[in-house]
Backbone bond lengths (Angstrom), bond angles and torsions (degrees), N, CA, C in turn:
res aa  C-N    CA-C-N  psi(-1)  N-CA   C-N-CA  omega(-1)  CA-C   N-CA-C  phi
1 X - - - 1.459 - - 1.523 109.06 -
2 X 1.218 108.30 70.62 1.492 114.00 -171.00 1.260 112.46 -92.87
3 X 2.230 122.31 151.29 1.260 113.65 161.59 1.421 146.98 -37.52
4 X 1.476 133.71 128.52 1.200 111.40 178.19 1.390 138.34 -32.96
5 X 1.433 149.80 153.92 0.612 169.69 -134.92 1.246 137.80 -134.24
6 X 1.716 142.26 -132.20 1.249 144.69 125.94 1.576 128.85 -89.26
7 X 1.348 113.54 29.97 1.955 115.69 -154.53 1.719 85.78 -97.12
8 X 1.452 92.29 123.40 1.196 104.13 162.15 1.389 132.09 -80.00
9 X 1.233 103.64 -0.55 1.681 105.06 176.38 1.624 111.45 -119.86
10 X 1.048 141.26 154.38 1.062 133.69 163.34 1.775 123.31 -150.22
11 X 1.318 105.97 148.61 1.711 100.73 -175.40 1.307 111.80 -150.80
12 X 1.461 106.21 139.54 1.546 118.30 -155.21 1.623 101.07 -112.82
13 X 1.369 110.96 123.60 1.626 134.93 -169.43 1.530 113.37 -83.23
14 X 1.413 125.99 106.95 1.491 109.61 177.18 1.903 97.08 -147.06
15 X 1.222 96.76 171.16 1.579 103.34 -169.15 1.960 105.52 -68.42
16 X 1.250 97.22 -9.78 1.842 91.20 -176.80 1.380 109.20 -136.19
17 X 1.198 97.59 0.71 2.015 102.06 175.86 1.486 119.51 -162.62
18 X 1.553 103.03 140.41 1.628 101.48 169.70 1.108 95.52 -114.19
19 X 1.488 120.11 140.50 1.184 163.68 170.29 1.653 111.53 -85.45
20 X 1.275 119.83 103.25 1.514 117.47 176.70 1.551 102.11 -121.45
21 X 1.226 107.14 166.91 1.624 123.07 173.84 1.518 107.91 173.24
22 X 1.217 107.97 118.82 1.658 109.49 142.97 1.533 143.17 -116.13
23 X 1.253 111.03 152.06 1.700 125.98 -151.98 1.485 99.64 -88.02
24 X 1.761 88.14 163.40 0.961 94.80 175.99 1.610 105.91 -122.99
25 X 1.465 99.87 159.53 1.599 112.33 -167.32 1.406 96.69 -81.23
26 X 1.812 87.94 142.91 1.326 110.16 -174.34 1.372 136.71 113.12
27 X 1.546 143.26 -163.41 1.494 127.23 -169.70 1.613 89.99 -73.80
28 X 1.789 110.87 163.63 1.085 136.76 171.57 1.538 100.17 50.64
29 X 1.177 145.53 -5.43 1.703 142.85 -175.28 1.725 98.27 11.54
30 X 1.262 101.26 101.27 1.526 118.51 167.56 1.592 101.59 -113.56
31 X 1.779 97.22 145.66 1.209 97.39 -171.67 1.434 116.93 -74.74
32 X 1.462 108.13 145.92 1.455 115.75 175.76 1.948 92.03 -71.25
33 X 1.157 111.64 -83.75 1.356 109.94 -166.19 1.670 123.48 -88.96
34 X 1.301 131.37 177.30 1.732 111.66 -177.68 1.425 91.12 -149.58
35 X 1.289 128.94 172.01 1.417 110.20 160.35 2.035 82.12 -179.93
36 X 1.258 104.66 141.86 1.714 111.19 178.28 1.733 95.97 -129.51
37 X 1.514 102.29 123.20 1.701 121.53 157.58 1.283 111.26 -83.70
38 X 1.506 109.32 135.62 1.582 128.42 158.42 1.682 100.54 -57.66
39 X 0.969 130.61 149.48 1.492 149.30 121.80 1.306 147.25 -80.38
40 X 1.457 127.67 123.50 1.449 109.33 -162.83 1.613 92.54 -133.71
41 X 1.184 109.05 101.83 2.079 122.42 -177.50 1.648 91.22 -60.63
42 X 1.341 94.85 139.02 1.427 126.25 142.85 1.451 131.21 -64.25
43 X 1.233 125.56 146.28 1.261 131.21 176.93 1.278 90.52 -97.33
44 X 1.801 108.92 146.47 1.625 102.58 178.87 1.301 119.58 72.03
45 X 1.492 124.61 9.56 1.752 125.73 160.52 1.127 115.77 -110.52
46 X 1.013 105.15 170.26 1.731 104.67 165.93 1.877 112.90 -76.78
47 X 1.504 107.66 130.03 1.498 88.22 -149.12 1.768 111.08 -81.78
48 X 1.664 121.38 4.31 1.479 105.41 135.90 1.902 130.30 -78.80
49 X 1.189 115.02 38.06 1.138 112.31 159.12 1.388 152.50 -92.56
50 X 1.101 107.31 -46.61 1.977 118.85 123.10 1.216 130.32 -18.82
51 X 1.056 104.61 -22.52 1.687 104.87 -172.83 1.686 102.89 -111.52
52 X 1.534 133.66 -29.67 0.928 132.97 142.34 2.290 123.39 -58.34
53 X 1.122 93.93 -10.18 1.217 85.10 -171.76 1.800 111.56 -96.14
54 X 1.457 111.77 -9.11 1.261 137.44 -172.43 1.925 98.19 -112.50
55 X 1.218 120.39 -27.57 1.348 110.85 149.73 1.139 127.53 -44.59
56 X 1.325 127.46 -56.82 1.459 146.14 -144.20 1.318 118.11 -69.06
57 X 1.586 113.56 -32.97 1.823 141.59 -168.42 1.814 82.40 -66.04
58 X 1.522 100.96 -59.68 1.592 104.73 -144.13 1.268 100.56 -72.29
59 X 1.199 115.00 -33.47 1.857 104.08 -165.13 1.759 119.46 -57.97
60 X 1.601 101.18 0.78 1.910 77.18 163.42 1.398 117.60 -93.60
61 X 1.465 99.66 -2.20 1.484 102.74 -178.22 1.693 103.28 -73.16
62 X 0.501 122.50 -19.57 1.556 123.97 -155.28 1.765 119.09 -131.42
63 X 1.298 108.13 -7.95 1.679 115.32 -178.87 1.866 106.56 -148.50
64 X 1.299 93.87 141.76 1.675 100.80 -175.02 1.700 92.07 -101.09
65 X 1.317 81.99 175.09 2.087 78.43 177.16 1.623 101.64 -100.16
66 X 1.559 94.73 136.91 1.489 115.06 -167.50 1.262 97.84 113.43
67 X 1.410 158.43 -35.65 1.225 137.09 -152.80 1.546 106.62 -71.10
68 X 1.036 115.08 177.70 1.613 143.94 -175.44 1.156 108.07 -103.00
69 X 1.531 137.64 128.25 1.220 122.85 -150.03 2.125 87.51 -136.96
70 X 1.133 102.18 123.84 2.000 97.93 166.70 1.633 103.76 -102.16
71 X 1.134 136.33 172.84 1.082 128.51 -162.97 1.874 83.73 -175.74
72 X 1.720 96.15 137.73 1.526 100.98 -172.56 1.828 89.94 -120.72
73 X 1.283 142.99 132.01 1.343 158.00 103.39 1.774 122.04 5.75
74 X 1.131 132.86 99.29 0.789 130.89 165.33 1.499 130.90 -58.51
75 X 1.183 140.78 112.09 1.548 117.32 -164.55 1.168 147.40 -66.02
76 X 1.587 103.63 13.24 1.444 136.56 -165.74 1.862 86.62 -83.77
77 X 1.200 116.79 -45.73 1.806 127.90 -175.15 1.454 111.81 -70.79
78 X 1.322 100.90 -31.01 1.868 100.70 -173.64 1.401 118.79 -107.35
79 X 1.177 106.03 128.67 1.558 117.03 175.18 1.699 117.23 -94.42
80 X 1.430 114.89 123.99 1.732 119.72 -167.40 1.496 110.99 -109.76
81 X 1.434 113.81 131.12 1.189 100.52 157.56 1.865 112.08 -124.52
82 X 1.126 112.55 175.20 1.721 115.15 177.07 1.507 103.77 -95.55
83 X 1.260 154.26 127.05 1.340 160.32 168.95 1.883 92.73 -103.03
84 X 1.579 101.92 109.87 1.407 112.48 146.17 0.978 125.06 -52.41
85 X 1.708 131.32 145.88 1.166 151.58 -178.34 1.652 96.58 -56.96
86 X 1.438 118.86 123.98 1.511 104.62 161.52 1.370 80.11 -146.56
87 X 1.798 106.89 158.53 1.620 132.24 -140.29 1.532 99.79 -106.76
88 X 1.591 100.96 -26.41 1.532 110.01 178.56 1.431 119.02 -102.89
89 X 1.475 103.98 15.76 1.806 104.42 168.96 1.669 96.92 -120.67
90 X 1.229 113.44 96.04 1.133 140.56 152.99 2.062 141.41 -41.12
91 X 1.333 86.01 -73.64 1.605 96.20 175.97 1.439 119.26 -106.36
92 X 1.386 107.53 153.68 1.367 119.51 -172.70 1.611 111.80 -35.49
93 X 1.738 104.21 -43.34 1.703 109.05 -175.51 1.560 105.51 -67.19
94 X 1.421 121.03 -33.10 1.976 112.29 -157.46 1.713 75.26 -97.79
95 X 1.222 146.77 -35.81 1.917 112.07 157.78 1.087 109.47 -50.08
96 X 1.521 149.32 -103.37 1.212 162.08 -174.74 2.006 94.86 -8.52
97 X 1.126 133.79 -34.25 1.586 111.81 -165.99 1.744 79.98 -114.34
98 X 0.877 126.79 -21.44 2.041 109.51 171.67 1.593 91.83 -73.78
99 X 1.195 141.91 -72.51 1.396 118.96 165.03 1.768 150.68 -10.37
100 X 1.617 81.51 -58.77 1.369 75.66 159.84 1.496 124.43 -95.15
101 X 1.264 127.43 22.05 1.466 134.61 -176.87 1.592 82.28 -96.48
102 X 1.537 132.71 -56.20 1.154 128.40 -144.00 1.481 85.81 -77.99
103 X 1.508 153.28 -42.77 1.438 160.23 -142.22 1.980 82.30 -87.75
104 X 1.520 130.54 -73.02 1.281 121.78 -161.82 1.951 104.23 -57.65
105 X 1.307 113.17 -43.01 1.370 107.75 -179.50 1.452 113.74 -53.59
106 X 1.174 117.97 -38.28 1.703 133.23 171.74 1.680 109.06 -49.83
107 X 1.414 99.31 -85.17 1.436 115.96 -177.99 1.076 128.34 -86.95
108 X 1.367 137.26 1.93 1.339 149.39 -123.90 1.174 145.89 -16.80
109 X 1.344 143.66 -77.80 1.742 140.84 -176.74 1.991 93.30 -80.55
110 X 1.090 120.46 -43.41 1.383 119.21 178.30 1.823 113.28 -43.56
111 X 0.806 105.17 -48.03 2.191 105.62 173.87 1.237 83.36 -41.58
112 X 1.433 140.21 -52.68 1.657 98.44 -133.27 1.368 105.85 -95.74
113 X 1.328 124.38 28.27 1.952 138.95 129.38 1.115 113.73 -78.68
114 X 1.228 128.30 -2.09 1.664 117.38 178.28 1.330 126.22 -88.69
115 X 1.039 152.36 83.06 1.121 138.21 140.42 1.876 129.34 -7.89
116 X 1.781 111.60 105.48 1.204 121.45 -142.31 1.887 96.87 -123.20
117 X 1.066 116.01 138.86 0.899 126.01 -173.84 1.802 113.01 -147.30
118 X 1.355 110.72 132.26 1.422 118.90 174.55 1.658 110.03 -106.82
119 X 1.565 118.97 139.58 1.215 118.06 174.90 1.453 96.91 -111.30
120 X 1.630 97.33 124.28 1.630 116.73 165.71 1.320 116.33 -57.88
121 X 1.656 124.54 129.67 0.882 113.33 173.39 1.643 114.31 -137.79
122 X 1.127 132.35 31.05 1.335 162.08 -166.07 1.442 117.66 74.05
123 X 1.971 116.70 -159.60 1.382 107.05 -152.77 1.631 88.10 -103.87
124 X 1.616 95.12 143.55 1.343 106.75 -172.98 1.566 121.76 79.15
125 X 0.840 121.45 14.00 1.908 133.09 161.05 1.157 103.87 -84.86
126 X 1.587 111.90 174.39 1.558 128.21 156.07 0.801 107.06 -112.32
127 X 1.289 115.50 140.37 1.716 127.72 -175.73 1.385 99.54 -98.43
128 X 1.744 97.53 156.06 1.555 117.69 160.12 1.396 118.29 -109.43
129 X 1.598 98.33 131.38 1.297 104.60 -167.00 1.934 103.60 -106.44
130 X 1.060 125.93 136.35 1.379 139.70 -174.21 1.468 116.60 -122.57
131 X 1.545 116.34 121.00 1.465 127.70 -152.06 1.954 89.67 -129.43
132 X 1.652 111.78 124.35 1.268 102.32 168.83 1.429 95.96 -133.06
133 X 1.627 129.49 -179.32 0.647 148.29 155.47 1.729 137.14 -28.40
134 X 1.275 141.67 73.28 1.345 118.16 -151.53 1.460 121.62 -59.61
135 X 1.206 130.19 -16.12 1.149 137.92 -117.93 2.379 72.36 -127.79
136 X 1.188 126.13 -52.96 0.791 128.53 172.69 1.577 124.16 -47.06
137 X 2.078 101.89 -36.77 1.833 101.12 163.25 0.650 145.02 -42.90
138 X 2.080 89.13 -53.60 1.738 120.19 -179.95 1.377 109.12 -60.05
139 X 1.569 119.41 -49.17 1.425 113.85 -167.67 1.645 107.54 -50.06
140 X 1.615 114.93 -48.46 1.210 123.30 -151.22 1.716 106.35 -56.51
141 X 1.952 85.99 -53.04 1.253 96.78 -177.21 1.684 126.73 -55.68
142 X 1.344 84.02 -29.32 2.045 86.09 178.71 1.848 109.32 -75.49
143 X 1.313 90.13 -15.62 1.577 91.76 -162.51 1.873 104.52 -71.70
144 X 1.601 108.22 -33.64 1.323 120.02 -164.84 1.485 95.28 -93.02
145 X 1.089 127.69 -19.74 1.784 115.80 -170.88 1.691 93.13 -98.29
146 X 1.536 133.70 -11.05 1.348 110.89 167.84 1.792 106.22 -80.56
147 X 1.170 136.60 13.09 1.334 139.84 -140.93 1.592 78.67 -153.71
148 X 1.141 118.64 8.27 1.796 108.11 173.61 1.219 111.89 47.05
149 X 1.410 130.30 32.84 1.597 120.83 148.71 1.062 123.08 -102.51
150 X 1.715 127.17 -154.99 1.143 123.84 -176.26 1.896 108.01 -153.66
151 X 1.414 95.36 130.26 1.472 100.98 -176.08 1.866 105.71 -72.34
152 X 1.668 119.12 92.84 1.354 103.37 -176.03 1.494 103.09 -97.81
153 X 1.316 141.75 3.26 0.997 134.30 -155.00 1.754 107.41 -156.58
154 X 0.861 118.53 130.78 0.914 102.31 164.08 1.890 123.10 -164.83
155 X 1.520 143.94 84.03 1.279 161.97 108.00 1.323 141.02 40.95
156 X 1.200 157.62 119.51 0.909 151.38 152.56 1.429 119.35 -94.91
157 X 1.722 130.43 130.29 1.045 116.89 -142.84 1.507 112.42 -59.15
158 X 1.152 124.57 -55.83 1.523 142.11 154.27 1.314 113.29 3.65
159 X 1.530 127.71 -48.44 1.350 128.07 164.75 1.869 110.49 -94.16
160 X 0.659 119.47 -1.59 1.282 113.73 -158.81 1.694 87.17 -103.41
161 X 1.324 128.24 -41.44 1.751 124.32 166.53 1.243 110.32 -57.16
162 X 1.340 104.08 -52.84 1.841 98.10 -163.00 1.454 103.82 -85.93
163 X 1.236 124.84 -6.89 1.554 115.61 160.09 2.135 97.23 -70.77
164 X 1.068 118.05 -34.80 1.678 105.42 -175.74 1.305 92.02 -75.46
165 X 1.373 107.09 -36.68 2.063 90.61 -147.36 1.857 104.70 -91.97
166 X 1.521 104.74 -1.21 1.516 92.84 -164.65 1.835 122.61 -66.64
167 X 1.148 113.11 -16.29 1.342 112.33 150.90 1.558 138.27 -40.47
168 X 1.212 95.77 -55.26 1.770 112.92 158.56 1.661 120.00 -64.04
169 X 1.492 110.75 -17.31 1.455 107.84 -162.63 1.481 100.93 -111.32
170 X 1.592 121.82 87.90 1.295 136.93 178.54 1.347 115.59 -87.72
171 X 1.077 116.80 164.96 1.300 128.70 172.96 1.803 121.22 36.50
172 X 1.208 111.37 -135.21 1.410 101.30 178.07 1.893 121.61 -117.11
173 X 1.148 95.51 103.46 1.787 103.22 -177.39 1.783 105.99 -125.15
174 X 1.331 97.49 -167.75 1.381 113.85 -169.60 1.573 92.49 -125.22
175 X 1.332 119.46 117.87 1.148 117.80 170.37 1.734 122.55 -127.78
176 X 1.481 107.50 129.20 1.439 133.15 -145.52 1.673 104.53 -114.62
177 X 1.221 92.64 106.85 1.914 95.92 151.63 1.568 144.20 -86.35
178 X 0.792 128.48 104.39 1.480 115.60 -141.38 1.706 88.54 -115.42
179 X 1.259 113.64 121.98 1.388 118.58 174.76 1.526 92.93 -148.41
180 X 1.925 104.12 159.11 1.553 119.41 171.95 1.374 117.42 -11.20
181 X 1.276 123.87 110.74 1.206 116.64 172.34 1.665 132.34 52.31
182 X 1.488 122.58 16.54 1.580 146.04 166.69 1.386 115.27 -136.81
183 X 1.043 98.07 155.01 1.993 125.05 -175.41 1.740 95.31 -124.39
184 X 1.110 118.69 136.40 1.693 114.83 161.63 1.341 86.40 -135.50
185 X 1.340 135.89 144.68 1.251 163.23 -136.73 1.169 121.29 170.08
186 X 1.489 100.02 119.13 1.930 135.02 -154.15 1.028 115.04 -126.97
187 X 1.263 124.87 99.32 1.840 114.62 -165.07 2.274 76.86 -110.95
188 X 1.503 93.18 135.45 1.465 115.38 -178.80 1.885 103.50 -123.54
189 X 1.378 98.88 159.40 1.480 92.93 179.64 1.434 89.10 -162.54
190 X 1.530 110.91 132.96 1.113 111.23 -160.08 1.596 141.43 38.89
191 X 1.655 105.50 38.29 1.438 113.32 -175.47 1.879 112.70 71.50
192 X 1.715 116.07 3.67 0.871 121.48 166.36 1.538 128.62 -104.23
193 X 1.671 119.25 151.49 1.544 91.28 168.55 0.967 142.61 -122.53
194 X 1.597 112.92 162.30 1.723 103.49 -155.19 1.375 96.48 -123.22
195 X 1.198 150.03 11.94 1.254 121.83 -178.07 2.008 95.23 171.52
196 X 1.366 108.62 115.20 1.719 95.39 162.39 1.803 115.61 -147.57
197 X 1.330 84.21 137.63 1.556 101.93 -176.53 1.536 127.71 -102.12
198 X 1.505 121.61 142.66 1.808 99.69 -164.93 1.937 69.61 -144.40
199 X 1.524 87.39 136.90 1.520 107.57 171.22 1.548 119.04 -151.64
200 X 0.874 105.97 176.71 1.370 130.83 -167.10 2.210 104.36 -82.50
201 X 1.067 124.04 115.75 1.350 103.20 170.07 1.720 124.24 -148.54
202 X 1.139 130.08 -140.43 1.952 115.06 -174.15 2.125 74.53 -128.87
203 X 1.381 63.54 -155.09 1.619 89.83 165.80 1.422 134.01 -69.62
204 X 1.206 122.98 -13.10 1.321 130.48 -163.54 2.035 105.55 -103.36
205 X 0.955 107.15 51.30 1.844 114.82 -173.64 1.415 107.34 -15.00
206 X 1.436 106.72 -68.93 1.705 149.45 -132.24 1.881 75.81 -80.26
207 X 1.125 114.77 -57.93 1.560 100.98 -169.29 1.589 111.32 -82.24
208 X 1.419 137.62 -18.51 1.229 133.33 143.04 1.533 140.16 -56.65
209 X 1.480 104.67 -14.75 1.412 143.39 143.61 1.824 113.65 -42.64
210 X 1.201 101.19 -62.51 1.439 113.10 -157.85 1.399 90.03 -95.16
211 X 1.527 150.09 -12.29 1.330 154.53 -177.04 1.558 90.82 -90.54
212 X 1.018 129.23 -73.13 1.358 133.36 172.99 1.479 117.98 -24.37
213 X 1.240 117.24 -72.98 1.887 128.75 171.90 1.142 77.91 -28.16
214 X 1.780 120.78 -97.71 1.270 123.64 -154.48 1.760 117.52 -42.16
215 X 0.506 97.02 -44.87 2.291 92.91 170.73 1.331 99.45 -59.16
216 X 0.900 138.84 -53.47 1.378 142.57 -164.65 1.441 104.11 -69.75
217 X 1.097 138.80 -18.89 1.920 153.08 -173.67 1.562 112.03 68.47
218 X 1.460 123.64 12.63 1.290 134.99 178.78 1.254 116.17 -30.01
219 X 1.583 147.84 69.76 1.442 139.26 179.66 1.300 109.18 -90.98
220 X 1.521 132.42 165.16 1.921 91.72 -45.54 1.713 105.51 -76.08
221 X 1.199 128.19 35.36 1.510 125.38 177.36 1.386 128.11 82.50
222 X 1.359 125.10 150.24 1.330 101.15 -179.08 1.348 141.50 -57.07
223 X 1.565 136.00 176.83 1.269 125.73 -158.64 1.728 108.33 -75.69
224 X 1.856 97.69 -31.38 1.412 96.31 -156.62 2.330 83.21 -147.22
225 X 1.090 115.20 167.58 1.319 121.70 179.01 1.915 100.96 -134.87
226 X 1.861 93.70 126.65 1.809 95.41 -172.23 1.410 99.96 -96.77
227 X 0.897 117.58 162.33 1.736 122.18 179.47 1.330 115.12 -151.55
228 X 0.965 104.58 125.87 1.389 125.34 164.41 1.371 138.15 -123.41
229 X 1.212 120.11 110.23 1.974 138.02 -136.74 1.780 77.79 -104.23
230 X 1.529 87.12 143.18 1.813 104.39 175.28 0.943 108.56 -145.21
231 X 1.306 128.94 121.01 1.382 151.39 159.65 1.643 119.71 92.97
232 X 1.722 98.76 133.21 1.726 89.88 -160.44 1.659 114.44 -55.72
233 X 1.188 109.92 8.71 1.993 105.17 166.72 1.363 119.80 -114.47
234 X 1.824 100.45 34.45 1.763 105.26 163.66 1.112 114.22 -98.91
235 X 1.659 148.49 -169.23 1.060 148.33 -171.93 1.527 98.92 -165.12
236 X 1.501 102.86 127.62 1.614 109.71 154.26 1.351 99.31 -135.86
237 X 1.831 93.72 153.44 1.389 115.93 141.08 1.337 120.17 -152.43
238 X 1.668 110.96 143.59 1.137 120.04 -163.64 1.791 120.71 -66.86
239 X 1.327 118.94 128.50 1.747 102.65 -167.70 1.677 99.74 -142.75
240 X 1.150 128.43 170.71 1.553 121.98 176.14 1.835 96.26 70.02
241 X 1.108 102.49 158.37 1.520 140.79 -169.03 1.423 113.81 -84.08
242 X 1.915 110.81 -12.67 1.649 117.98 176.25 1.549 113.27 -76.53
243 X 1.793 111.93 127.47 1.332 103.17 176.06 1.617 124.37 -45.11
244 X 0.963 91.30 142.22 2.066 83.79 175.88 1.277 108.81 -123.07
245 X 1.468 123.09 156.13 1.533 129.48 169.02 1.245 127.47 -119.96
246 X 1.131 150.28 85.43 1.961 142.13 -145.44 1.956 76.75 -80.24
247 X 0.982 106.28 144.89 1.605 125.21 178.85 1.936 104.69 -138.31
248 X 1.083 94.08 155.35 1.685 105.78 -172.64 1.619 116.85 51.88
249 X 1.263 123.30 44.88 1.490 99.10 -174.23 1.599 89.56 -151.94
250 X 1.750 103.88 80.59 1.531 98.65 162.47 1.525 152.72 -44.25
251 X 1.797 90.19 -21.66 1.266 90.72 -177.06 1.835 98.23 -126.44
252 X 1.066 113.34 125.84 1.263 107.08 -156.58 1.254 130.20 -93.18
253 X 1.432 106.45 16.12 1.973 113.57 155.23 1.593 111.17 -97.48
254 X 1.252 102.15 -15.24 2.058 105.88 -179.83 1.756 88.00 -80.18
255 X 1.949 78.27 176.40 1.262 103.25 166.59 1.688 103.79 -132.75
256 X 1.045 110.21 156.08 1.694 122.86 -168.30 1.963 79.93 -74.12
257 X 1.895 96.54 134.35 1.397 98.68 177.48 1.883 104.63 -81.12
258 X 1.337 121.83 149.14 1.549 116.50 168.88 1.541 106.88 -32.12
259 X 1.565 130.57 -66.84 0.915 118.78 -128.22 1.577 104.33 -109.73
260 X 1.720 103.65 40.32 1.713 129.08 158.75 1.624 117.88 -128.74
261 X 1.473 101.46 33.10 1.121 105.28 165.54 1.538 111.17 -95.76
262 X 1.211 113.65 136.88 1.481 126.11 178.50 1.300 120.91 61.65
263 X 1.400 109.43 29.40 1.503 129.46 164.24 2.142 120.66 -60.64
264 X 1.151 97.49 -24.23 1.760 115.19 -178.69 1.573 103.20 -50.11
């Protein structure tokens, strides 16, 4: 699940929409073209499958064969945990199997289909560890190499914001993704992280927000909560007495599409 790259195309994975766009060469790479698919899940699939199957139409619109393909994760697919700093886990492999010890103790016999990944974040941090689906890679990946591309990138939204937004994200807040029907929730302290939660929720963010802190035992909580709304079929509104910040959303009736995250 590596940083972006040079892929000129990119497409963003969620349970009710794919998100396509490709760039254009050169400073700032703004997309030449954009285009968002409906999704309609199956009963009886795996429920990212639909969303690959409504990919598939569009990609000649948008990719030649040979291109480089990034691909962003919706957070409805990925499961997170925080890995504390410990002095005696050393290499990439003894993270990657304390990870997945901490993912089977969580969820149990289900990890060991997951495909697990730790993001480095230097010595003495806690890492975040990111668990997807394996079976969801393979599909993707087979899906783009019969279509002569190539999976170079590939994200979960969760890193793919706070790699854009971490400039903006100082000191110690609670920072919130709010997409269709999910909350992912990042409590940071000192630009470090301590704790993140991804759930299930309606329309009402801001108060699944403030249900969350409280599960979590947050006293008295952070100063202010950042947010960042994804995809034009999310919904916020601001409620409770906690400062809030809308982050990434230049134009301020849109929503940033998935698959322009971590385009910078």
């Amino acid at each position: 699940m590596s940083r972006w790259s040079a892929e000129r195309v990119r497409i963003g994975l969620a349970p009710a929409r794919v998100d396509l766009a490709r760039l254009r060469w050169g400073l700032g790479r703004e997309p030449s073209r954009q285009a968002s698919v409906a999704v309609t899940p199956k009963s009886g699939e795996p429920p990212w499958q639909a969303a690959l199957d409504a990919a598939e139409p569009a990609l000649a619109q948008f990719a030649s064969r040979g291109d480089a393909v990034a691909v962003v994760l919706s957070n409805h697919w990925v499961r997170y945990q925080v890995l504390p700093w410990q002095s005696a886990v050393t290499s990439a492999g003894e993270v990657e199997q304390l990870a997945r010890l901490r993912f089977e103790q969580t969820f149990g016999a289900a990890a060991a289909s997951w495909t697990i990944r730790a993001c480095e974040r230097g010595y003495g941090l806690a890492q975040v560890a990111c668990a997807v689906d394996t079976a969801l890679i393979d599909e993707l990946r087979t899906r783009l190499t019969a279509h002569g591309l190539r999976l170079a990138s590939l994200q979960p939204l969760l890193m793919a914001a706070y790699n854009d937004l971490r400039r903006e994200l100082k000191g110690s807040a609670a920072f919130a993704i709010v997409e269709a029907g999910r909350l992912c929730l990042s409590l940071l302290s000192a630009e470090r992280w301590t704790d993140i939660a991804s759930r299930r929720t309606g329309h009402d963010a801001a108060e699944a927000i403030e249900q969350e802190l409280a599960t979590l035992g947050t006293q008295p909580g952070p100063p202010r909560i950042d947010v960042a709304v994804v995809g034009e079929d999310a919904t916020w509104s601001a409620g409770g007495g906690r400062p809030v910040r809308l982050l990434g959303r230049p134009d301020a009736p849109g929503r940033r599409s998935l698959a322009l995250w971590g385009t910078a």
